[in-house]
C-alpha positions as CSV (number, residue, x, y, z in Angstrom):
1,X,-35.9,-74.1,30.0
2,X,-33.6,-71.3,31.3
3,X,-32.6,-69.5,28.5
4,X,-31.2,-66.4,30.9
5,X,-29.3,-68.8,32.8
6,X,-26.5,-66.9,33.9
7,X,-27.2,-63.2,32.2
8,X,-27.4,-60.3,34.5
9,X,-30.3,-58.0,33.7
10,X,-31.6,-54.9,34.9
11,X,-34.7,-53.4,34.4
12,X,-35.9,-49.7,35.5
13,X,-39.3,-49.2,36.7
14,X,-39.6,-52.5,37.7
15,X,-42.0,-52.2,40.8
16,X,-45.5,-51.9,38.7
17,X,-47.4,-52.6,36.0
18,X,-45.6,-53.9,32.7
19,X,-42.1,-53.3,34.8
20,X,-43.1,-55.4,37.2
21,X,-44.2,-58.3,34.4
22,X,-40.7,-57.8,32.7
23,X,-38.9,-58.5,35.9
24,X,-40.8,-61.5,36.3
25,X,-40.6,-62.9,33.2
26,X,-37.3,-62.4,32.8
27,X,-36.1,-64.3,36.2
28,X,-38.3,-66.7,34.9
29,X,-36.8,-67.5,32.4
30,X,-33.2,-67.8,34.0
31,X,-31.8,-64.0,34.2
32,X,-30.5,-62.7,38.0
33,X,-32.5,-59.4,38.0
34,X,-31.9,-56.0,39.6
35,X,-34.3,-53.8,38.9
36,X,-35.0,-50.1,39.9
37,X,-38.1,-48.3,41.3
38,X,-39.0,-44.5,42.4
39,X,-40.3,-44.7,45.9
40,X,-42.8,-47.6,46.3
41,X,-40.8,-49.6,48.7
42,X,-43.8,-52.5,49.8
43,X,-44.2,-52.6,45.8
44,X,-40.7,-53.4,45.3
45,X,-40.3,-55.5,47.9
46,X,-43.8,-57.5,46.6
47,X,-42.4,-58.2,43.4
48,X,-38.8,-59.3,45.6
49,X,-40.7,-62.1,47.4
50,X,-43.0,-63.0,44.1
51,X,-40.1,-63.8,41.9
52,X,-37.8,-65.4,45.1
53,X,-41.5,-68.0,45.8
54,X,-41.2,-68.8,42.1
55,X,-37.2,-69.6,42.3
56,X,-35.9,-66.8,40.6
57,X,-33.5,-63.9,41.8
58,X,-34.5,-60.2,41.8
59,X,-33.1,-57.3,43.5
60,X,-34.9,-53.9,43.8
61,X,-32.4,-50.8,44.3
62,X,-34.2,-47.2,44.9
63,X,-33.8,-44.7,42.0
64,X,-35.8,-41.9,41.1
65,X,-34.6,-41.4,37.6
66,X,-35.1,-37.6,38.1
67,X,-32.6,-36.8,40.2
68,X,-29.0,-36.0,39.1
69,X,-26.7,-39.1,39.1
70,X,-29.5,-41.4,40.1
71,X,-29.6,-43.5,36.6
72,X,-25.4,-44.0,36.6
73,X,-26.0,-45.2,40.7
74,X,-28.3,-47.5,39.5
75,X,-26.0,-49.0,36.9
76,X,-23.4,-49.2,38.8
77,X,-24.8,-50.7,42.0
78,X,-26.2,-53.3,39.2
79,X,-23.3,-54.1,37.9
80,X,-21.4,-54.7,41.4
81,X,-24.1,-56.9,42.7
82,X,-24.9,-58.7,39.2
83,X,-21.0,-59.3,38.4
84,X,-21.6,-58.3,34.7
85,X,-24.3,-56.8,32.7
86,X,-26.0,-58.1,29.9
87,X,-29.7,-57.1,29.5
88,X,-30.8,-53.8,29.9
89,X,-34.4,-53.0,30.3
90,X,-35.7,-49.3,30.0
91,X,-38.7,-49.1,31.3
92,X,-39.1,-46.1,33.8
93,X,-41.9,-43.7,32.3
94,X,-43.2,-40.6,34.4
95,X,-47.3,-40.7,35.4
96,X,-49.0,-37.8,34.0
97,X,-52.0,-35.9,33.5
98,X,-53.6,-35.1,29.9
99,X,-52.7,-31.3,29.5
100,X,-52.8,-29.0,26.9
101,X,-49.8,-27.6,25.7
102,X,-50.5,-24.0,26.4
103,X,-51.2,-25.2,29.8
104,X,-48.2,-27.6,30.0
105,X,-45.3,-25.9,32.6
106,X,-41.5,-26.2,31.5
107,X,-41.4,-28.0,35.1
108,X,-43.3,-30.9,33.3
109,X,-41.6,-31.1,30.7
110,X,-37.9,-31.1,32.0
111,X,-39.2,-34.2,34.2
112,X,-40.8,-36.0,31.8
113,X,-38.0,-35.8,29.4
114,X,-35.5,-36.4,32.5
115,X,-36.8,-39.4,33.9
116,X,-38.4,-41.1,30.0
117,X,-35.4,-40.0,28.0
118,X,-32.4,-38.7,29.4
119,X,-32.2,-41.5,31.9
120,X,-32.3,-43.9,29.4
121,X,-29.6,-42.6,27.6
122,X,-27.2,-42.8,30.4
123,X,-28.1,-46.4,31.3
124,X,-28.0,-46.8,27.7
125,X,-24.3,-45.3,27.6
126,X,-23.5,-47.0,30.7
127,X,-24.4,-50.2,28.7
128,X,-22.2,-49.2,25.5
129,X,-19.4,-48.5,27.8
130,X,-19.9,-51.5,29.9
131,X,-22.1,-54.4,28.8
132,X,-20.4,-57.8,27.6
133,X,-20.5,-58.9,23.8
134,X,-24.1,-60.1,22.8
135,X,-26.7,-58.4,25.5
136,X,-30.0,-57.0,24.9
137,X,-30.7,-53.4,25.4
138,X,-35.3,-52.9,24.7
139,X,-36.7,-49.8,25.0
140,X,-40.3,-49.5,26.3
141,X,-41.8,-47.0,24.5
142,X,-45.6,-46.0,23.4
143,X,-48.0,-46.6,20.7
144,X,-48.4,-42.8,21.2
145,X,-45.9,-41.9,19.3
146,X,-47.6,-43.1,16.2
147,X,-51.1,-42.3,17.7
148,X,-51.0,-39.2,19.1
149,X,-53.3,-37.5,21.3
150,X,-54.2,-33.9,22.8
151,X,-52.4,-33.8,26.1
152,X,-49.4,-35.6,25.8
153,X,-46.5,-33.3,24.4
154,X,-44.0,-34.3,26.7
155,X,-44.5,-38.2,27.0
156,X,-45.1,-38.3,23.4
157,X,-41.7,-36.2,22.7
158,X,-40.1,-38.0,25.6
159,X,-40.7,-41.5,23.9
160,X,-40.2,-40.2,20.3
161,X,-36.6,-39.7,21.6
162,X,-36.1,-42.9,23.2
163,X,-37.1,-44.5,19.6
164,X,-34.2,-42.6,18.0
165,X,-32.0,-43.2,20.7
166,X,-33.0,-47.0,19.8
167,X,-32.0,-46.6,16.5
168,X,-28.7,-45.2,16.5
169,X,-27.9,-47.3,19.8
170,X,-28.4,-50.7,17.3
171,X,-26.1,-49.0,14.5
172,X,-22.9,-48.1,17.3
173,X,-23.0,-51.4,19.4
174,X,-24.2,-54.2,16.3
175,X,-20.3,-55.1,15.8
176,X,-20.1,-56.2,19.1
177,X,-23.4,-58.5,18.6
178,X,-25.6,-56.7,20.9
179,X,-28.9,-55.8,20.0
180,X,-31.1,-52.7,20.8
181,X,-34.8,-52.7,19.6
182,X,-38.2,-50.9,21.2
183,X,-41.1,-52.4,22.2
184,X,-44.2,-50.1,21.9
185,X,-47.4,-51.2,23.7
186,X,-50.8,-50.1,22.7
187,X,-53.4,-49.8,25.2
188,X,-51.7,-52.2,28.3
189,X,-54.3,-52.6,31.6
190,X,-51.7,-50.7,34.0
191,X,-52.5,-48.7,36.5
192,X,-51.2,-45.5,34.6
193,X,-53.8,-46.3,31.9
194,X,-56.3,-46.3,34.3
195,X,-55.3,-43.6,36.0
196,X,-55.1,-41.0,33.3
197,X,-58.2,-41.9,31.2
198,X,-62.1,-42.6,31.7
199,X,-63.5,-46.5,31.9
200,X,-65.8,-45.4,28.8
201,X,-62.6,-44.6,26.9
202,X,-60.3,-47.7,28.3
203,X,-63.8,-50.3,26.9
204,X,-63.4,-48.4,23.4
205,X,-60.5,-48.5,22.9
206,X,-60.3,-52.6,23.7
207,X,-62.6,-52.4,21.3
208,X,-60.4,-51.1,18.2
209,X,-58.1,-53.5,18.7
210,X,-58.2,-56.8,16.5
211,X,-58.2,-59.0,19.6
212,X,-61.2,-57.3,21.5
213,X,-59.3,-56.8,24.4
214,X,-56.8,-54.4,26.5
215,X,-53.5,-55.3,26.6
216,X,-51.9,-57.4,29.8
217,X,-48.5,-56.4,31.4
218,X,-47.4,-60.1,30.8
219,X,-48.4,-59.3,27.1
220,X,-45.7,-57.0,26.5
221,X,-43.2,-58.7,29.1
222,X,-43.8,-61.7,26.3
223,X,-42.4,-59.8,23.8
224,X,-39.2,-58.4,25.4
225,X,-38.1,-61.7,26.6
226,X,-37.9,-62.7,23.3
227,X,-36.3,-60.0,22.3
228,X,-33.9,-60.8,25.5
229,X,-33.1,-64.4,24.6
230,X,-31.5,-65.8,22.3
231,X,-34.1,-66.1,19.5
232,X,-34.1,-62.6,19.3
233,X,-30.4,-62.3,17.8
234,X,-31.5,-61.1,14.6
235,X,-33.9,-58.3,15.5
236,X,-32.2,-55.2,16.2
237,X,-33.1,-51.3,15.3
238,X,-37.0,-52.4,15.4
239,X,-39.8,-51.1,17.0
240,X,-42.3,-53.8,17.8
241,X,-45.5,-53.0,18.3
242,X,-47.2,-55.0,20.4
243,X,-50.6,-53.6,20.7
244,X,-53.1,-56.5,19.8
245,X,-53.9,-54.9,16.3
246,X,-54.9,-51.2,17.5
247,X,-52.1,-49.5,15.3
């Protein structure tokens, strides 16, 4: 059953990894998707011809989220090809490299924060100025922010932000039914997991969890299209943890 039929979604960071499972899922399940990615144009244009063999619509538009103006572009390109806008999907997180905070430059830090939190809250006011009664704004953030770790200052502080900007978000834009919730996944089997810690640490870690296992993009692209449809009408201001039982 398509229980998008209809709704325009857009979902940054869409290319890879969980944001690629999301854009999937959700033209699955009805939604015409745009979604945004940095520079990865066969990626892009991979998950474009996946979702079109499987009958659904998605639309990759370059944005590195960055650069000044590029998060407003990608709204409003969206929102001229979509018609409308009624999911909004924040996914775009910066790659990094464990570093210590003495060692951490302010470079790193104004990126990390530029592309994980303050282009979410411009899509996310684009969305309060824009988006029709009842949509869906979810928030990808981390289990990190609960769990920290040596090396991650900015992500971590980067996707604290995003939670807050989660919860005041739900409290300005409930009276028009639309709901705005985070999804924070645990350890998810994504190339930037892999990339940025040892296979010794990825197989304990799966081993903490209550399930055994790592988690899979289509795991936590699961969860926000629930959250998305309509079953999800009375969540709102949460932050779901989908991390198979590691926090």
């Amino acid at each position: 059953m398509a229980v998008l039929a209809g709704k325009a979604a857009v979902v940054t960071g869409g290319s890879r990894g969980i944001g690629r499972a999301i854009v999937e899922r959700l033209a699955r399940d009805g939604a015409d998707v745009l979604f945004g990615y940095a520079s990865d144009t066969g990626a892009a244009a991979e998950v474009e011809r996946t979702v079109k063999e499987a009958g659904g619509s998605a639309r990759a538009v370059q944005a590195d989220l960055a650069e000044p103006g590029a998060a407003e572009r990608l709204m409003e390109t969206a929102e001229e090809l979509l018609g409308g806008l009624d999911i909004l999907v924040n996914n775009a997180a910066l790659s990094f490299t464990p570093t210590p905070i003495a060692e951490t430059t302010e470079e790193s830090y104004d990126r990390a924060m530029a592309v994980n939190a303050k282009a979410a809250f411009l899509t996310i006011r684009y969305a309060a100025r824009h988006m029709r009664d009842g949509g869906r704004i979810v928030n990808i953030s981390t289990l990190n922010t609960v769990r920290p770790a040596p090396g991650i200052a900015p992500y971590a502080a980067s996707k604290g932000a995003l939670e807050q900007l989660t919860a005041v978000t739900a409290r300005e834009l409930g009276g028009r039914g639309i709901t705005v919730n985070t999804v924070s996944p645990g350890a998810t089997d994504t190339d930037l997991l892999r990339g940025t810690n040892p296979a010794a640490a990825l197989a304990q870690v799966a081993g903490m969890t209550s399930l055994g296992r790592l988690g899979e993009p289509s795991d936590i692209a699961d969860v926000v299209a629930f959250l998305a449809g309509p079953d999800g009408r009375w969540l709102t201001g949460q932050n779901l943890r989908a991390d198979g039982g590691l926090g």
